[in-house]
N, C-alpha and C positions, 0 to 999 in steps of 0.2 A: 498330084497327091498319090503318095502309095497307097497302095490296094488296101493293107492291113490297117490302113487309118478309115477308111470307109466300112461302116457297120451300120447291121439293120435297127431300128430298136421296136417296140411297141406301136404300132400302126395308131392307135389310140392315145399316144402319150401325147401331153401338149408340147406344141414344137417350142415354145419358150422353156419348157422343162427340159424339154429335150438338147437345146442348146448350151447348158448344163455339163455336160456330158465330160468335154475337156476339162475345163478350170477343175471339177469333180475326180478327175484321175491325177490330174498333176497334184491336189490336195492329200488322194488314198497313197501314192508314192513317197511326199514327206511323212506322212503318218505312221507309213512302212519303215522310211528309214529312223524316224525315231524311236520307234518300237518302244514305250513305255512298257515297263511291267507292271501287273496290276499291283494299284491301290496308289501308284506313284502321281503325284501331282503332274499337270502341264497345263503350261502357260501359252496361249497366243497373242502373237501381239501383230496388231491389224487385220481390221474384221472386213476386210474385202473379199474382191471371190475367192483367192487362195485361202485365206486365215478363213473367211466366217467358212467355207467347207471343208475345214480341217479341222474345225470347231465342231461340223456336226458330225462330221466322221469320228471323231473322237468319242463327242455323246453315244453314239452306238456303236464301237468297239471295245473300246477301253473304260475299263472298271478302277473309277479315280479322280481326285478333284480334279475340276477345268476351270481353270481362271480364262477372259479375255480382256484386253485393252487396245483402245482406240479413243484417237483424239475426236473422232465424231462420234458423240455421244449416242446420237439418237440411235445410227448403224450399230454401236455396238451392244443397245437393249435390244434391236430386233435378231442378231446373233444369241445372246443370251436367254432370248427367250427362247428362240428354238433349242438351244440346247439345252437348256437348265445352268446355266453357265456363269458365275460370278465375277463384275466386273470390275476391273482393279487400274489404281492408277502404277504405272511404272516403278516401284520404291517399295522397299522392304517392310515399311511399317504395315499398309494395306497389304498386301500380298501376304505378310504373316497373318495379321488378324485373320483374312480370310480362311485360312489355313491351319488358323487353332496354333499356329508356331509348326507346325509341319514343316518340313524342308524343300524349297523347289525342287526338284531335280531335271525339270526338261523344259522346255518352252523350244514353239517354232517364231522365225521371225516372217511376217508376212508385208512387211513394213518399203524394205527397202534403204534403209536408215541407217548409215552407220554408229550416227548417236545412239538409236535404236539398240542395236548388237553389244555398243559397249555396254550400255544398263544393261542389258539382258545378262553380259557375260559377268556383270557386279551380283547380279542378283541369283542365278542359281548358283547351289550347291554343289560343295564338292563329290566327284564322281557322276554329274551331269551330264546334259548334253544339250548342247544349242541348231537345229536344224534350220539352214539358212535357205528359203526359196524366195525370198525380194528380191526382186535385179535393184541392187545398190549401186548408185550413184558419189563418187567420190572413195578414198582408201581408208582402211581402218589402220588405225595408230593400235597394234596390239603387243603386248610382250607376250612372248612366248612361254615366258618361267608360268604364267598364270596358266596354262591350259596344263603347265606339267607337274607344277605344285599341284594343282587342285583339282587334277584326271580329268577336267573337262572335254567333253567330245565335241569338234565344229565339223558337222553334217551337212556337205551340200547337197541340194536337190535341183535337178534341170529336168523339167518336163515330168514324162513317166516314162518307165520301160513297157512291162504287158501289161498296168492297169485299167488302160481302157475298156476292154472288151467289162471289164470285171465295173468299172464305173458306170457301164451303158443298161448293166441288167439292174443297179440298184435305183436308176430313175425313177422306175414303180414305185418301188415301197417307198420311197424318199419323199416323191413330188408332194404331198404335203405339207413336207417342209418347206422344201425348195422354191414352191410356187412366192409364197410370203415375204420369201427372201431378194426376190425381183424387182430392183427397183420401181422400172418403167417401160414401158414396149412405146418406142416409137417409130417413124418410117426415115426412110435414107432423109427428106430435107429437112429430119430435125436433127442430123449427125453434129452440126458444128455448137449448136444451141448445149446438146448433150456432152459435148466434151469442155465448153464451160462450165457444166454446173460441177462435171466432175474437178477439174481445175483447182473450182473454188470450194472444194471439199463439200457442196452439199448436196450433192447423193446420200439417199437415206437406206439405200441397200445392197446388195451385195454387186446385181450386174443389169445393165442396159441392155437392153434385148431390141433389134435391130428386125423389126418385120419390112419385108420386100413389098409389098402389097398396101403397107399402114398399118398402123396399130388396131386389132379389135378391138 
């Protein structure tokens, strides 16, 4: 592992917080690259660890409605509560109500989905911008007239560049959030158990946390 990925954090922090750290920077990097301006809407859609900590990075950067959706419901009230975050089904009727009739303008996609992308790309506004960090699964069927008719912007995001260090110092102030948002700590012989439940979609939070020792 290169050097620059290895960083110290808080001696005190909980190491389940602290395992945070990643998914938390590759989150601050879509957020950077979509760069709302204040007061502008954005939408996330998939409240896993990328989406639900791009949701809360959102909450506390940016000055502006935050819609989320997700097809697990329960995951996406415990997103919503930590951010303050209204949640919506994929479809303009919801998404306007919430919104007063406002205009989307931004949504990240955290999904992975290319059904996902194309709603998303029905659904914001012209002069938009869609920032893509799901690793998708299969090609998108897109015209191209539509991102140039309607100035849409498609923003990839792969990993982070220098957010890390900058995600490892917001652990602190965060981890109250953050703690909540942890699914479940279990030890290495519950890995295969754990990756069914994730499978079958019923994970009710953001990340499984993998203690070496057992869970406390």
């Amino acid at each position: 592992m290169p050097a620059r990925l290895v960083l110290r954090h808080d001696p005190g922090l909980d190491p389940a917080v602290a395992a945070m750290a990643e998914p938390l920077a590759v989150a601050l990097h879509a957020v950077r690259r979509l760069a709302p301006s204040k007061g502008e809407p954005v939408l996330v859609a998939g409240c896993g660890p990328i989406g639900g900590l791009a949701a809360v990075l959102l909450s506390r950067l940016h000055e502006g409605p935050l819609l989320v959706a997700d097809r697990n419901r329960e995951r996406a009230a415990r997103v919503a509560e930590a951010t303050d975050a209204t949640i919506v089904d994929l479809d303009a009727a919801p998404i306007g109500k919430a919104l007063s009739g406002k205009a989307l303008l931004h949504a990240i996609d955290a999904t992975g989905s290319v059904g996902v992308v194309t709603t998303l790309l029905d659904l914001i506004a012209g002069g938009g911008s869609l920032a893509l960090v799901g690793i998708a699964h299969g090609r998108l069927d897109l015209d191209p007239n539509l991102l140039v008719e309607r100035e849409i912007a498609l923003l990839g995001c792969h990993v982070f560049q220098d957010e890390l260090p900058e995600a490892v110092a917001m652990l602190g102030p965060l981890a109250p959030v953050l703690r909540p948002l942890i699914d479940r700590e279990i030890g290495i012989e519950d890995i295969p158990e754990a990756y069914q439940r994730l499978i079958a979609g019923e994970s009710r939070g953001l990340k499984t946390i993998v203690r070496i020792g057992g869970p406390e």
